[in-house]
C-alpha positions in Angstrom: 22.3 -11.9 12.3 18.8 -12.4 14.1 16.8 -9.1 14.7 14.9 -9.4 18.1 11.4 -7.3 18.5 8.6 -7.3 20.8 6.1 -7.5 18.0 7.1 -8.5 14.4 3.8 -7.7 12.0 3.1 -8.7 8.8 1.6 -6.6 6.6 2.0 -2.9 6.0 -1.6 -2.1 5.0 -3.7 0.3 7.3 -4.0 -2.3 9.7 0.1 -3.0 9.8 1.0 0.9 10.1 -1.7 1.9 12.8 -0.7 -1.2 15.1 2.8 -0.7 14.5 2.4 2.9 15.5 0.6 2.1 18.7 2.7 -0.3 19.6 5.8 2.0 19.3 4.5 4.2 20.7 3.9 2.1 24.6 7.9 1.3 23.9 7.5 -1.7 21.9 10.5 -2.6 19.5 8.3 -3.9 16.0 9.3 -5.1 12.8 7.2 -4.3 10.4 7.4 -6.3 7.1 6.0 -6.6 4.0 6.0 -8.0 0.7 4.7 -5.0 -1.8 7.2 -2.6 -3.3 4.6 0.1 -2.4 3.3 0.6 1.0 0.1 1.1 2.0 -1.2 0.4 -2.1 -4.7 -0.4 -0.9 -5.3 2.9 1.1 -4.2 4.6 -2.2 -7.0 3.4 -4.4 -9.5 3.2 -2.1 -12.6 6.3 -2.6 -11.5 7.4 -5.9 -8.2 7.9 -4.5 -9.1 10.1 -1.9 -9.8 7.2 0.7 -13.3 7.0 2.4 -11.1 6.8 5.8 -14.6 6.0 8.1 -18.4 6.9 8.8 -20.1 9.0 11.1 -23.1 6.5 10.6 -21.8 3.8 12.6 -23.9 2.6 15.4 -21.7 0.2 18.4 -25.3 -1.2 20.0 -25.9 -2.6 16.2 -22.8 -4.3 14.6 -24.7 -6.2 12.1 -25.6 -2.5 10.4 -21.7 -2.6 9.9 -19.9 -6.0 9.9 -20.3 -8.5 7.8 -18.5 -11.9 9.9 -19.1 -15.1 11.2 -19.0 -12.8 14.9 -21.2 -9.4 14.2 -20.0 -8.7 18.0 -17.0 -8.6 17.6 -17.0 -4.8 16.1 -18.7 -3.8 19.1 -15.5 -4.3 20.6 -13.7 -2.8 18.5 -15.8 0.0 17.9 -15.9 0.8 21.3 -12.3 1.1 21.7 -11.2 2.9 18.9 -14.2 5.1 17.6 -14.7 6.8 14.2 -14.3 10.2 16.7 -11.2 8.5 18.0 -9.6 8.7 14.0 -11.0 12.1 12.5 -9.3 13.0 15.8 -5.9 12.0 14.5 -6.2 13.3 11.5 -7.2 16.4 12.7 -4.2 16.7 14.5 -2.3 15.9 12.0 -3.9 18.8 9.9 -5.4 17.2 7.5 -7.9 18.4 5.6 -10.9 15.8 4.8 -15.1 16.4 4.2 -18.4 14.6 4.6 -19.2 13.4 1.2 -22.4 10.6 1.4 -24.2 9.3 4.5 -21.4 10.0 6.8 -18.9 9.0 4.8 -15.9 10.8 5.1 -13.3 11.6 2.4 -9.5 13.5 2.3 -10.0 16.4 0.4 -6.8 16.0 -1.3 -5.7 12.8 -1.6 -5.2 9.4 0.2 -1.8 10.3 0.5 -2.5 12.2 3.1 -3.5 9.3 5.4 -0.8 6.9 4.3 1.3 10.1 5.7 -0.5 10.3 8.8 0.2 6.3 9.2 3.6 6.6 8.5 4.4 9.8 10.9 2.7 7.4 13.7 5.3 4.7 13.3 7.7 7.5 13.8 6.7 8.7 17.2 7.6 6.1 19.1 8.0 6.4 23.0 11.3 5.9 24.6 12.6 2.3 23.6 9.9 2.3 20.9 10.6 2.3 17.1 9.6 0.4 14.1 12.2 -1.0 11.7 10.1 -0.8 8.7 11.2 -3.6 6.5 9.4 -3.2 2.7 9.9 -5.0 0.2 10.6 -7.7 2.1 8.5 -11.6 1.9 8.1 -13.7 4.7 9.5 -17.0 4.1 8.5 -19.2 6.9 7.4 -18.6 10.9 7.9 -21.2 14.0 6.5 -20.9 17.4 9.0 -22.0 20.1 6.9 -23.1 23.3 9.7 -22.8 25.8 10.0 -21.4 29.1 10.3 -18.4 27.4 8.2 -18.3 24.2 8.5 -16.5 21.1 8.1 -16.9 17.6 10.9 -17.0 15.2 10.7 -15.9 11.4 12.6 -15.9 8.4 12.2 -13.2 5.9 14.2 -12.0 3.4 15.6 -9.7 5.0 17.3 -12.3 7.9 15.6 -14.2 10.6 13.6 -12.1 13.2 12.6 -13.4 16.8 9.6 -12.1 18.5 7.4 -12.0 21.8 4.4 -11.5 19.3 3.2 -11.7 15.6 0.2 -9.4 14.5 -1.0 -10.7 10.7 -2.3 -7.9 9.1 -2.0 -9.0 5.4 -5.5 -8.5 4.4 -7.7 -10.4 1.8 -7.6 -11.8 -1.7 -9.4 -8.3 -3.1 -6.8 -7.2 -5.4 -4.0 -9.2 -6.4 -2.6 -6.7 -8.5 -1.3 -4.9 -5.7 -0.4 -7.4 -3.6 -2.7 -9.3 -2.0 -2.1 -12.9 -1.6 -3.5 -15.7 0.7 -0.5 -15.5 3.3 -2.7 -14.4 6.1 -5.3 -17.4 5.4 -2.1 -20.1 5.2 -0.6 -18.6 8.5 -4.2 -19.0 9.9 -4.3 -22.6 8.5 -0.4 -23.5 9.9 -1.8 -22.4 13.8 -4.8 -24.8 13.3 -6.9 -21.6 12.9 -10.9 -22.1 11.2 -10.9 -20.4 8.0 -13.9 -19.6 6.5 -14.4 -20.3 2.4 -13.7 -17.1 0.5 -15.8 -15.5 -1.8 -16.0 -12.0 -3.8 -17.6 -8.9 -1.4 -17.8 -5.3 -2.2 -17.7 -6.1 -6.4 -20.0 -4.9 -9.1 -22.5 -7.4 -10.4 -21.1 -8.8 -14.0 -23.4 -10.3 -16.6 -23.3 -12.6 -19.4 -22.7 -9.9 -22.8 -25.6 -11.2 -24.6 -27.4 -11.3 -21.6 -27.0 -7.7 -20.7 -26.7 -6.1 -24.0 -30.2 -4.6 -24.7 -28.8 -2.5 -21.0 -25.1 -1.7 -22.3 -26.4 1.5 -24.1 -27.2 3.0 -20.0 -23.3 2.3 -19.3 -22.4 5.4 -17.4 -25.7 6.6 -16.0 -26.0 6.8 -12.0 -29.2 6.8 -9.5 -30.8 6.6 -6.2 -32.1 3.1 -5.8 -33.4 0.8 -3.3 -31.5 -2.5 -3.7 -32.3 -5.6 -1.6 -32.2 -9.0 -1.2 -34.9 -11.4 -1.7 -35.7 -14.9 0.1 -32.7 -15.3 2.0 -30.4 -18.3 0.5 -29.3 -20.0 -2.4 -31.1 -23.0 -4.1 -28.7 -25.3 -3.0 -29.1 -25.2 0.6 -25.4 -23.6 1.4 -24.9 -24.1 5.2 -23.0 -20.8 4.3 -25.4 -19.0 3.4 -26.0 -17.4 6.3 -29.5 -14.7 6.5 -30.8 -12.1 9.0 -30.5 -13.3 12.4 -34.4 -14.0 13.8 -36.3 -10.4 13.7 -34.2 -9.2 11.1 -35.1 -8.1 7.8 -33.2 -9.1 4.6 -30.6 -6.6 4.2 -31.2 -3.6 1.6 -29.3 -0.1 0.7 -30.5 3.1 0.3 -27.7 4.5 -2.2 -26.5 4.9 -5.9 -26.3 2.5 -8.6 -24.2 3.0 -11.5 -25.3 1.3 -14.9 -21.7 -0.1 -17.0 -20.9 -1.7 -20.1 -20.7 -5.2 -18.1 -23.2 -4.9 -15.6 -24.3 -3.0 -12.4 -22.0 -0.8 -9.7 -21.8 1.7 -7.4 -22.2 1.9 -4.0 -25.3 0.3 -3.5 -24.4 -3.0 -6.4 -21.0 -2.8 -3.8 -23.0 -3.1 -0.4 -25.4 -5.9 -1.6 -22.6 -8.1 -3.4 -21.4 -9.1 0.4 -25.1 -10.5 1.2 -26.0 -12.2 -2.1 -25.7 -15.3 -3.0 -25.3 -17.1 -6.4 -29.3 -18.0 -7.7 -31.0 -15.6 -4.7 -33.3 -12.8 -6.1 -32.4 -9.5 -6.8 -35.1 -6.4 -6.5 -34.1 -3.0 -7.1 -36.3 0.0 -6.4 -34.9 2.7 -9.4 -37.7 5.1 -8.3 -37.5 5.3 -4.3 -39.3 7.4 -2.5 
């Protein structure tokens, strides 16, 4: 038996569960499916488990500070529709209890549980005719569009076919396969004739060869202020993907903490810089700022 919806979404990360709330909650019938056995896996890890939820240091008139795309502007929009004020709103009406840890960034005081809560009590408040048949585990197996007088898209999944006005993907990246993630969002992109960009790692520690870094593995544990930055923007090799500053624009750097490991560099500021650099592009790092 086919289940019809105004919006079926796949993926039941942070992404999946706020749309699917909002959209319940202006009346829309949604299925929301996903793959995991867990939902929500990637909110749970995320700040030590506690889940860095947003940032008070987030500036709309400057979206490069904060996005790191092929279309900086495109957080202005978002940004300026939904504001980090917007979410600390939510959660403070759904009493929970969070705190300013680092440079605006804002923590639960508990646990990340606590926003996968919030998420979840969203999808329940639907408006009248809204609801959200949250379907999980459940894979997606293939999706048509039907361009009739009507159109809609039509899905099978495992849990029976599902016909829809709309499809949100919301399946996120490649970060962590071990809870999850695949590359269904980029092959759904690919099957609409959608660009997709070439993948690479973002927001990793720095990893070096072992006999390379082994006169530093006795510092493994020990965390500072630092000053990290990039030098002469680009690789060797002339990457039309490695894209710099835009013109006036300063190579990107980070105030914040490094942490020394047994395999190389972390923390948030080895984190921050690992989105800008580039395989054979210099390195400095400031360890006494100020």
């Amino acid at each position: 038996m086919t289940t019809s919806a105004d919006v079926l979404i796949v993926g039941a990360g942070a992404a999946g569960l706020f749309c699917a709330g909002v959209a319940a909650q202006r009346g829309l019938q949604v299925v929301l499916l996903d793959h995991a056995s867990k939902v929500a896996e990637k909110i749970r890890i995320s700040g030590g488990g506690r889940s860095n939820f947003t940032n008070r240091d987030l500036d709309i008139r400057q979206p490069h500070r904060h996005f790191l795309g092929e279309n900086p502007a495109f957080s202005r929009s978002a940004l300026s529709r939904y504001t980090p004020a917007d979410f600390i709103a939510l959660l403070q009406q759904h009493r929970v209890p969070f705190h300013e840890k680092h440079k605006g960034q804002l923590f639960c005081d508990r646990s990340s549980q606590d926003l996968i809560d919030v998420l979840l009590r969203e999808c329940e408040s639907g408006a009248a005719g809204g609801h959200v048949h949250h379907w999980q585990p459940c894979g997606l197996k293939s999706l048509r569009f039907h361009d009739q007088a009507e159109a809609y898209y039509e899905a099978d999944t495992d849990r029976g076919p599902v016909r829809a006005r709309a499809v949100v993907v919301a399946t996120g990246g490649l970060s962590i396969p071990q809870i999850g993630a695949s590359d269904l969002g980029y092959r759904l992109a690919q099957q609409f004739q959608l660009e997709v960009v070439p993948t690479r790692p973002a927001l990793v520690p720095l990893t070096f060869d072992p006999a390379v870094w082994a006169p530093f593995a006795a510092l493994a544990g020990l965390s500072l202020p630092v000053d990290i930055g990039l030098g002469p923007w680009g690789p060797p090799d002339g990457s039309p993907r490695a894209k710099g500053p835009r013109r006036g624009e300063s190579p990107p750097h980070f105030d914040e903490d490094l942490l020394f490991t047994h395999r190389g560099l972390s923390g948030p500021a080895v984190l921050q810089i690992s989105s800008y650099w580039q395989a054979g592009q210099d390195l400095h790092i400031n360890l006494a700022p100020g």
